[in-house]
C-alpha positions as CSV (number, residue, x, y, z in Angstrom):
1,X,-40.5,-40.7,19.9
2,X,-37.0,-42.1,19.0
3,X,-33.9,-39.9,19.7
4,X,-32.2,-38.5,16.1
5,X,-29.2,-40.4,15.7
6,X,-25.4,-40.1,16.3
7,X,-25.3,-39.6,12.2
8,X,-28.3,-37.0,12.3
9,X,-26.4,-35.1,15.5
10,X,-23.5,-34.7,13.6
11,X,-24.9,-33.9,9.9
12,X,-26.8,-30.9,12.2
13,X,-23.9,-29.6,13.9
14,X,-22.0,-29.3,10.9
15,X,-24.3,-27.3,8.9
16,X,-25.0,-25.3,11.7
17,X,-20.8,-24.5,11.5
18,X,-21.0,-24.2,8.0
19,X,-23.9,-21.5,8.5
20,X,-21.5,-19.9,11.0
21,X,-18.1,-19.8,9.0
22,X,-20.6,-18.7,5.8
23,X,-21.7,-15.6,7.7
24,X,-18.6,-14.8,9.5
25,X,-17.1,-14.7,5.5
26,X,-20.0,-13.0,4.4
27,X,-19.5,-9.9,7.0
28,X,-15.9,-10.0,6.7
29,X,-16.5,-9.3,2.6
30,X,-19.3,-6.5,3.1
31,X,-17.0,-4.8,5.9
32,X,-14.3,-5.3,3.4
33,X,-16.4,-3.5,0.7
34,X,-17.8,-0.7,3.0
35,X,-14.6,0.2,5.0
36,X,-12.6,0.1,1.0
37,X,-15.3,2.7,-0.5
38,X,-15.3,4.9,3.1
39,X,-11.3,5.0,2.6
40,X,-11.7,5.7,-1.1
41,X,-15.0,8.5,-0.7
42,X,-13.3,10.4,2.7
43,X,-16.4,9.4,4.6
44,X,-18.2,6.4,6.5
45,X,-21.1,4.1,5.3
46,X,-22.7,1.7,7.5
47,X,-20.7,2.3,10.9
48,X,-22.7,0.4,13.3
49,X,-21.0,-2.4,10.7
50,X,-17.6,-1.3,10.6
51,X,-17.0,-0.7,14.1
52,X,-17.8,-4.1,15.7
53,X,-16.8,-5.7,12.5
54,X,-13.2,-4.2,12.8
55,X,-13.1,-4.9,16.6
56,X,-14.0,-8.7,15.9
57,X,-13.0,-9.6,12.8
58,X,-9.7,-7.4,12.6
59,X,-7.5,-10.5,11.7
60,X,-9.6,-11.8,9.7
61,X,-9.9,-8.3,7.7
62,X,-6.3,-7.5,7.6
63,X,-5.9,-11.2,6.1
64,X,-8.7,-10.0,3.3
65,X,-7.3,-6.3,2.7
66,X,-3.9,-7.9,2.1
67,X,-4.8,-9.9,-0.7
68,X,-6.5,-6.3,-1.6
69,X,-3.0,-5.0,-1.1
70,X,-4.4,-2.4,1.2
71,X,-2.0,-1.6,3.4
72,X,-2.1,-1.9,7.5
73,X,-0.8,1.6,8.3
74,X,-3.9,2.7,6.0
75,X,-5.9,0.1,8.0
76,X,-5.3,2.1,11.4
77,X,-5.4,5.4,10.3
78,X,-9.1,4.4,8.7
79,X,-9.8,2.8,12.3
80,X,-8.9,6.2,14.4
81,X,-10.8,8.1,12.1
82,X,-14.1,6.2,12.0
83,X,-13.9,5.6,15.7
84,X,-12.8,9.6,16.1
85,X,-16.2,10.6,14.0
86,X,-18.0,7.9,15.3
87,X,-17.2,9.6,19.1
88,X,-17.2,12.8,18.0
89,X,-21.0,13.6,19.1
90,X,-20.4,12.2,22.5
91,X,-17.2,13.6,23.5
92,X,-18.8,17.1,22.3
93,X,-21.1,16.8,25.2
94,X,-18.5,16.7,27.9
95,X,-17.9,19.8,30.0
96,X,-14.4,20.8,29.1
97,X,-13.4,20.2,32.8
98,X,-14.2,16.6,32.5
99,X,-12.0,16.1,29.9
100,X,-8.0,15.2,29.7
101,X,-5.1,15.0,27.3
102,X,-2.5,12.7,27.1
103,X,0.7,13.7,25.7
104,X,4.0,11.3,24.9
105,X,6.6,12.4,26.5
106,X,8.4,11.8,23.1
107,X,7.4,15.5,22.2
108,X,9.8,16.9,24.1
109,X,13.1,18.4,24.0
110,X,16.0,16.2,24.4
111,X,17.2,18.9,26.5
112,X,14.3,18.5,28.7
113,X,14.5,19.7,32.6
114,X,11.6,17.9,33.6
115,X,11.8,15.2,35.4
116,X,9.4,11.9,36.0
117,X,6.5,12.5,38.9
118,X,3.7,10.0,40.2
119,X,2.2,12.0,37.6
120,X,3.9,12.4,34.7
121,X,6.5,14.8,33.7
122,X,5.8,18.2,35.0
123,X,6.3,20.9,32.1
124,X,8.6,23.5,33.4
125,X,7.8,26.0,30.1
126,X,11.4,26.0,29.3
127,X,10.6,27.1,26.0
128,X,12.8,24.3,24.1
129,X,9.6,21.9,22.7
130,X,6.1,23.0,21.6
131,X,4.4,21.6,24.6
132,X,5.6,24.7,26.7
133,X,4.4,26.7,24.0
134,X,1.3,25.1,23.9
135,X,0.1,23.5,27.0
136,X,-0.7,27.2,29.3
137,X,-3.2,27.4,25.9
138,X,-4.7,23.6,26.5
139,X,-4.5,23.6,30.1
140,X,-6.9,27.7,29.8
141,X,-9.6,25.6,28.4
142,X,-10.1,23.8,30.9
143,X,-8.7,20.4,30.5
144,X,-6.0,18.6,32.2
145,X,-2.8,18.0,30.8
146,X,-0.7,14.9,31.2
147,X,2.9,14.3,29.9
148,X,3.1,10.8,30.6
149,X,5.7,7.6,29.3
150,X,3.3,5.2,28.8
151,X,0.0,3.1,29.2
152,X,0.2,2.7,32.9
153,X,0.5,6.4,33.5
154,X,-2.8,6.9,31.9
155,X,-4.3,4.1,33.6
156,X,-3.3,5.6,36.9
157,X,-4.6,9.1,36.0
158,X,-7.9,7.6,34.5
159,X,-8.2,6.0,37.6
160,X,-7.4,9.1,40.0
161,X,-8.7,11.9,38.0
162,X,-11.8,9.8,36.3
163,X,-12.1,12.1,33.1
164,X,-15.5,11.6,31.0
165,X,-13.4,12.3,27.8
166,X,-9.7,11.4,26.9
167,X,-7.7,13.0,24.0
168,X,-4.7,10.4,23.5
169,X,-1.7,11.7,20.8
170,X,1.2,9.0,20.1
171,X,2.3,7.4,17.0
172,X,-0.5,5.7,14.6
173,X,0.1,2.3,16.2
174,X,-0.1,4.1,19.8
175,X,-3.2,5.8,19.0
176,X,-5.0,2.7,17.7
177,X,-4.0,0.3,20.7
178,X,-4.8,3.3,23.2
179,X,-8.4,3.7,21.4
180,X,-8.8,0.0,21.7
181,X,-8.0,-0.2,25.3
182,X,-10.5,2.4,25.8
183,X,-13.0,0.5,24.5
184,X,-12.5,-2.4,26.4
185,X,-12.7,0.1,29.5
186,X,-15.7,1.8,28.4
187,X,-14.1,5.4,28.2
188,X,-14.7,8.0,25.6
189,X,-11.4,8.9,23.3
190,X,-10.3,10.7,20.5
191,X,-7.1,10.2,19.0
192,X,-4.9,12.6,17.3
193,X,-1.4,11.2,15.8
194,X,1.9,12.7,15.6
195,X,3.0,14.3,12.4
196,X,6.7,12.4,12.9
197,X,7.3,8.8,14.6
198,X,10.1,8.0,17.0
199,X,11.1,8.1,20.4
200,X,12.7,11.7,20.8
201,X,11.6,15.0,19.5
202,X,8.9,13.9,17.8
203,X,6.5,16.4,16.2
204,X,2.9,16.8,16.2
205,X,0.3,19.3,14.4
206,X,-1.1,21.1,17.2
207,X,-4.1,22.9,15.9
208,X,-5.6,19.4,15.1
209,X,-4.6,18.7,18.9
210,X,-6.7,22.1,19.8
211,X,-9.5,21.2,17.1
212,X,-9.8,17.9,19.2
213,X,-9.6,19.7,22.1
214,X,-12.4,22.1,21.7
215,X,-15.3,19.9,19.9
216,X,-18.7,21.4,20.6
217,X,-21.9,20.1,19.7
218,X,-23.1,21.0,16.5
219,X,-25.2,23.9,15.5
220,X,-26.7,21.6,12.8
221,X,-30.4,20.9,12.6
């Protein structure tokens, strides 16, 4: 039987990358379509599309929802929320002493007394911030409590501590990239975003904090 030749190889391999770009386009338009009517409806359709499909084709979608004029702030916040919902079964079943919160130091005071540990920064309830008003209240649930400056903070805690669930508040952008590196690690997180960006006295809505904190399984049938 003679072999196909150079001219038959090639003709091959090129449809087969044309079939390949056609359905990478394809999924990048139906994600497109789906993720635009969850934004616009407040809920998700299709998520075992949308949450690969913005994991592999993010680029590629923030290319698409630009010529859409959607903007990528609106982009992230969708992402937290799906992947928040999308978790939110999961983290439900974790005992409340398997799970942890990680708050930005940005929260506090500028007056702040605390100072930097192996830890984290050590809340010494001074009163001046909402985290000593707040954390004897997280910390009675059962969860840990971290005050920490940064991704390798958390890292080291995950690794020491090894929480089943991980509530993660920062700034939108923060909250995304700290969702996304817990999906590359395999951990369970929910992400709740400060009301007010910066670096210093930033501000946060702690009831949706608590609400995060406290997810139960549902009574639902």
């Amino acid at each position: 039987m003679p072999l196909p030749s150079f001219d038959s190889v090639m003709a091959f391999v090129g449809y087969a990358l044309l079939a390949v770009v056609s359905f990478i386009l394809i999924l990048g338009l139906l994600m497109l379509l789906v993720a635009l009517v969850s934004m616009r409806r407040g809920r998700f359709y299709l998520p075992w599309l949308l949450r690969p499909g913005l994991i592999m084709l993010e680029g590629m979608a923030k290319t698409i929802w630009k010529i859409g004029k959607v903007d990528d702030r609106e982009i992230s916040a969708f992402s937290i929320r799906m992947r928040n919902q999308l978790n939110r079964d999961r983290f439900s079943k974790v005992p409340m002493k398997d799970r942890a919160v990680f708050l930005p130091q940005c929260l506090r005071s500028a007056d702040c007394p605390s100072h930097l540990t192996t830890e984290g920064l050590v809340c010494k309830r001074c009163m001046r911030c909402d985290i000593g008003r707040s954390i004897d209240e997280l910390e009675a649930q059962g969860c840990r409590v971290f005050i920490v400056p940064g991704s390798t903070f958390l890292t080291r805690m995950v690794k020491k501590y090894r929480p089943q669930a991980i509530i993660g508040v920062g700034c939108l952008m923060e909250v995304k990239e700290g969702l996304d590196m817990l999906e590359r690690k395999n951990l369970l997180g929910i992400g709740v975003v400060t009301t007010k960006d910066g670096c210093v006295e930033t501000t946060l809505d702690w009831s949706a904090l608590m609400e995060a904190v406290t997810i139960k399984p549902s009574t639902d049938h």
